[in-house]
N, C-alpha and C positions, 0 to 999 in steps of 0.2 A: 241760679246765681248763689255762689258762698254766702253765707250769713256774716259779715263781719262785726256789724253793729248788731247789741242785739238790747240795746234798753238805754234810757239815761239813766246812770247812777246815780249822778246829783248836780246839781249845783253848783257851785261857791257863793259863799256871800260873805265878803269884808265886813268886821262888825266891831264895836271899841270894846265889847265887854259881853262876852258868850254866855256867863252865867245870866247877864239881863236878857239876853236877846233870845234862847233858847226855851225859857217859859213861857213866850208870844209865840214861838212857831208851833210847840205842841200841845197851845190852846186853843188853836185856829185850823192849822194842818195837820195835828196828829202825828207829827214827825217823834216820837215817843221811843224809838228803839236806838238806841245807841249804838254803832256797831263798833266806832274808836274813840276814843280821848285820847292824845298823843299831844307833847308838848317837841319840841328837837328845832333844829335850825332847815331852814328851808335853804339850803346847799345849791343845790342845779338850779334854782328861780331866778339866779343873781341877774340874768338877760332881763328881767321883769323886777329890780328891784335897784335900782340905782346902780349894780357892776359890786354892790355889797353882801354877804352875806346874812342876811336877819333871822332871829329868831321868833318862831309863831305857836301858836294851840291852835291845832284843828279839833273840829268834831265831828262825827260822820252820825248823821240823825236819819232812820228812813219809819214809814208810816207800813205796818204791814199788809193794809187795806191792797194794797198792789200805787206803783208808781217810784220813779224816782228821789234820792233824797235832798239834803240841803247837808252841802259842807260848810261848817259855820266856823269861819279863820279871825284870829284875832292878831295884830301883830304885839310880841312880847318884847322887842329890843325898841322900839321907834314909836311917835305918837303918828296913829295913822290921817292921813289926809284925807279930809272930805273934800265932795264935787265942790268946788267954789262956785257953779251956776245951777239954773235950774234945768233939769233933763228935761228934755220934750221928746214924744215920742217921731222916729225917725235917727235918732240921732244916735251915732255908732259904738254899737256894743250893744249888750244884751238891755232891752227896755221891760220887760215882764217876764214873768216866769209863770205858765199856763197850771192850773192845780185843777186835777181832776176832780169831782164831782158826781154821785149818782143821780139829783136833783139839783139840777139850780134854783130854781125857787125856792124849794125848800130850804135849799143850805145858804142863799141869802136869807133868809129871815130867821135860821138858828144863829149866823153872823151878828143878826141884828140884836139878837136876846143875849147874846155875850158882850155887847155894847160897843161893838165893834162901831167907830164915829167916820171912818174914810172908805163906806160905802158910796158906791157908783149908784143910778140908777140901773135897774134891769133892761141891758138890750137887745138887738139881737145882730149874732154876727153875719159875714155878708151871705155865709149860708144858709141862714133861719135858726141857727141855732140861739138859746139865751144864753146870755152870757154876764159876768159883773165883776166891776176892779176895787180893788182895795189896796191900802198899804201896810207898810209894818210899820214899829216904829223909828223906823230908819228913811222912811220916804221912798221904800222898794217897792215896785209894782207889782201887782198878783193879779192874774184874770184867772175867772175861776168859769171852767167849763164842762159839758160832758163828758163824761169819761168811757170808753166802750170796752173797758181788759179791765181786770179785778182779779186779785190772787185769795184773797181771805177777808171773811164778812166778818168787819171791824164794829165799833161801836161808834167811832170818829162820826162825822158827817161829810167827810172830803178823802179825797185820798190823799199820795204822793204828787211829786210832779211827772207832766206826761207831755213837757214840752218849754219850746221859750216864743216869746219875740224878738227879732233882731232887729238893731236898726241898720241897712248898709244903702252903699253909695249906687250900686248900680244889680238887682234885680239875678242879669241873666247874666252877669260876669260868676257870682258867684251858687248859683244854683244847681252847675253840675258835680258841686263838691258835696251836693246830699244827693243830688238823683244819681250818681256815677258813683262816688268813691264811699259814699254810706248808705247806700242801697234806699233812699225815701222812694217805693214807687208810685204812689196817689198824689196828685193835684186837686186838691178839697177843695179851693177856689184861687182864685189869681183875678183880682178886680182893679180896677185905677176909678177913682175921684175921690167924694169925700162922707164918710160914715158916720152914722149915727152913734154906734157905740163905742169910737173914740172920742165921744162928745167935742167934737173937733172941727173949726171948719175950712181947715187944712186940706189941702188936696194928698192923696199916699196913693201908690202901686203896694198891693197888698197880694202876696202868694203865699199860702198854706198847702207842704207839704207833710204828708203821715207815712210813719211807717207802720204796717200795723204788726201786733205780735205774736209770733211764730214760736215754736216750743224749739229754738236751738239754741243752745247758752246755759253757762248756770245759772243767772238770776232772771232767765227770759217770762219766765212764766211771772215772776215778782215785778219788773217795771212794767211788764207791758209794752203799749201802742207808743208811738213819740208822733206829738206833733212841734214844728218847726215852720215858725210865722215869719216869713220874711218881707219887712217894712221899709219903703225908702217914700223920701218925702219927694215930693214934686213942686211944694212954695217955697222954698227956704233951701241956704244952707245950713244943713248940720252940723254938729261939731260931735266929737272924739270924746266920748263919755269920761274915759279915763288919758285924758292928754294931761302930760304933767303930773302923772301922780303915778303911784306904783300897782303891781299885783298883789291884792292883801288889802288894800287901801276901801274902805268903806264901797259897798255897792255889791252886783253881781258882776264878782271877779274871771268867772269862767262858765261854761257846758261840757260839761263830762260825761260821755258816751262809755258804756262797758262793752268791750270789743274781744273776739275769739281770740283770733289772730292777729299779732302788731307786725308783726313783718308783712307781709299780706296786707296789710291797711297803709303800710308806709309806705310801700310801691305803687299803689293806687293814689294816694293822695299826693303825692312825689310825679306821680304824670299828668295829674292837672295842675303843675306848680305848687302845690302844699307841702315845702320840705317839713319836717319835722323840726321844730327849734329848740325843743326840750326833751331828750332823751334818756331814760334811766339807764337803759340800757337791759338792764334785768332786774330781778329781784328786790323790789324798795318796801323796807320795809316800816310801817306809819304803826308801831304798835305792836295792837293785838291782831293787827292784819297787814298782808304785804301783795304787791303783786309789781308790774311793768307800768310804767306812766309815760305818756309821750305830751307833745302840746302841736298846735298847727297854731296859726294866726289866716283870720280870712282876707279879704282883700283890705278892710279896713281896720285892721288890725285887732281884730274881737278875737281872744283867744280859746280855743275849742281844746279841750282835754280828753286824752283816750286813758282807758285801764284795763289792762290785763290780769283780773284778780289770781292770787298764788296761793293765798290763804285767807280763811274765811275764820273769826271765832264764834263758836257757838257754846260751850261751857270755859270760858280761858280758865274760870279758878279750877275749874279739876281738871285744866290740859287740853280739853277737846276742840281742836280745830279741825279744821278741812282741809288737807291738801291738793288744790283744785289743779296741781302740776300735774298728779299723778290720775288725774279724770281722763276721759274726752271730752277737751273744751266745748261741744257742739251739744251734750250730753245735759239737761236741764237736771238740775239738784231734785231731791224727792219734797215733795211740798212738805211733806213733816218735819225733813231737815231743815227748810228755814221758818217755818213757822216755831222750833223751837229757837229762835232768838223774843218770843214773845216773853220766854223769863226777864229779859232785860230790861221791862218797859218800866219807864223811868215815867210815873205819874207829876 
């Protein structure tokens, strides 16, 4: 089967103030390498921003431990809108963001020596594994768990990200949109009632699909494995994480998948009803780095982000990028080449 997915890239996360929030993630996760700072107007989002054009600062942050990054978005023209309820898990749109881990014990209790105060207790998931949540200071959820892919022996205690939780409305409407059109082929577990390490006593259908990771892509060997937890509640109804409010808007704004080929993922995701609703079309350029952006929405409207990397910086001040046009996208970068973005670690 064509590799089209081949890692999470990152994240999103709506934030009021990136210089604040940014010193919490790479004291916690390590997310310490900068790869853009780009300020411009977010132009094609207008579907996801009132029909308006607004202006934003992204940041693209990754941990070179191996794992996905955290896009950290601020809005610059608008005050952004916080959830006006509380999130509970189930409820639609991304609920946590899985952070890898080579010890969970362990790296609960270096948590704990950083005075880290919105520790979980240690549980374990419905596989046997241990597991534990935490927040930022924004009230976003983090489950921190094993990790099985590793690019580079960091000093961190965590890696990147290596997965999310979703909340959605029904299970098996939408699960052929990771097992068919993004290739997840393991079912880790798929359980229904109710879990101890959601400290919950909530009934949930719980499915965890992996992909695990394969050397095809440029940054294949750098994200890694993806896991993708997919949560729906069975006591309640849920609501719409982000109903009423915009993209940008405080929380986890998106899941951004790095992908070979966009055309090739647009025709697969286009025949299980996932048109594309955001397309660049080509060439977008965020900076000191460019490539192809696309967006799907799942059935409940969480929006899922692909990227086509074009260019990569690795020395911008003296010129040196990559031009991943003129690669084979299938072709995994030389581990030297992106371990030289360690210059840019931003302590």
């Amino acid at each position: 089967m064509q590799q089209l997915v081949t890692g999470i890239q990152q994240v999103g996360i709506g934030v009021t103030n990136i210089d604040e929030a940014w010193p919490w993630y790479r004291k916690f996760f390590g997310t310490d390498i900068p790869v853009f700072d780009d300020e411009a107007e977010a132009t094609l989002m207008t579907p996801y921003t009132g029909g308006n054009v607004h202006s934003r600062r992204a940041l693209l942050a990754l941990n070179l431990s191996g794992g996905g990054g955290f896009e950290i978005w601020q809005f610059k023209s608008r005050q952004p809108k916080k959830c006006d309820f509380d999130i509970q898990l189930g409820d639609f749109g991304i609920n946590a963001v899985k952070i890898k881990c080579k010890d969970v014990q362990k790296t609960y209790h270096q948590f704990k020596n950083l005075g880290n105060k919105t520790l979980s207790e240690l549980h374990e998931l419905p596989n046997g594994e241990l597991t534990f949540w935490t927040k930022d200071p924004y009230h976003n959820l983090f489950q921190i768990v094993k990790g099985n892919s590793w690019f580079k022996k960091g000093s961190h205690f965590t890696g990147g990200v290596c997965g999310a939780m979703i909340g959605v409305s029904d299970i098996d409407a939408v699960l052929p949109l990771y097992t068919i059109a993004l290739g997840f082929e393991e079912v880790i577990y798929d359980k229904t009632g109710t879990f101890t390490d959601l400290d919950d006593n909530q009934k949930f259908r719980r499915v965890l699909v992996r992909k695990k990771q394969k050397d095809i892509g440029a940054f294949s060997r750098l994200f890694g494995h993806i896991d993708i937890e997919l949560i729906q509640s069975i006591d309640r109804k849920p609501r719409k994480i982000y109903d009423d409010r915009f993209w940008g808007d405080p929380g986890f704004i998106h899941l951004c998948f790095d992908v070979t080929d966009m055309g090739s993922l647009q025709e697969k995701c286009e025949e299980l009803g996932y048109p594309f609703t955001i397309d660049s079309a080509s060439s977008f350029d965020m900076g000191e780095a460019a490539g192809q952006f696309s967006y799907i929405e799942d059935p409940d409207g969480t929006l899922i982000e692909f990227v086509e990397a074009h260019k990569l910086p690795i020395f911008e001040k003296w010129g040196w990028f990559i031009n991943l046009k003129k690669r084979n996208h299938n072709k995994p970068l030389p581990n030297w080449m992106l371990k030289t973005m360690s210059f840019k670690r931003v302590k």
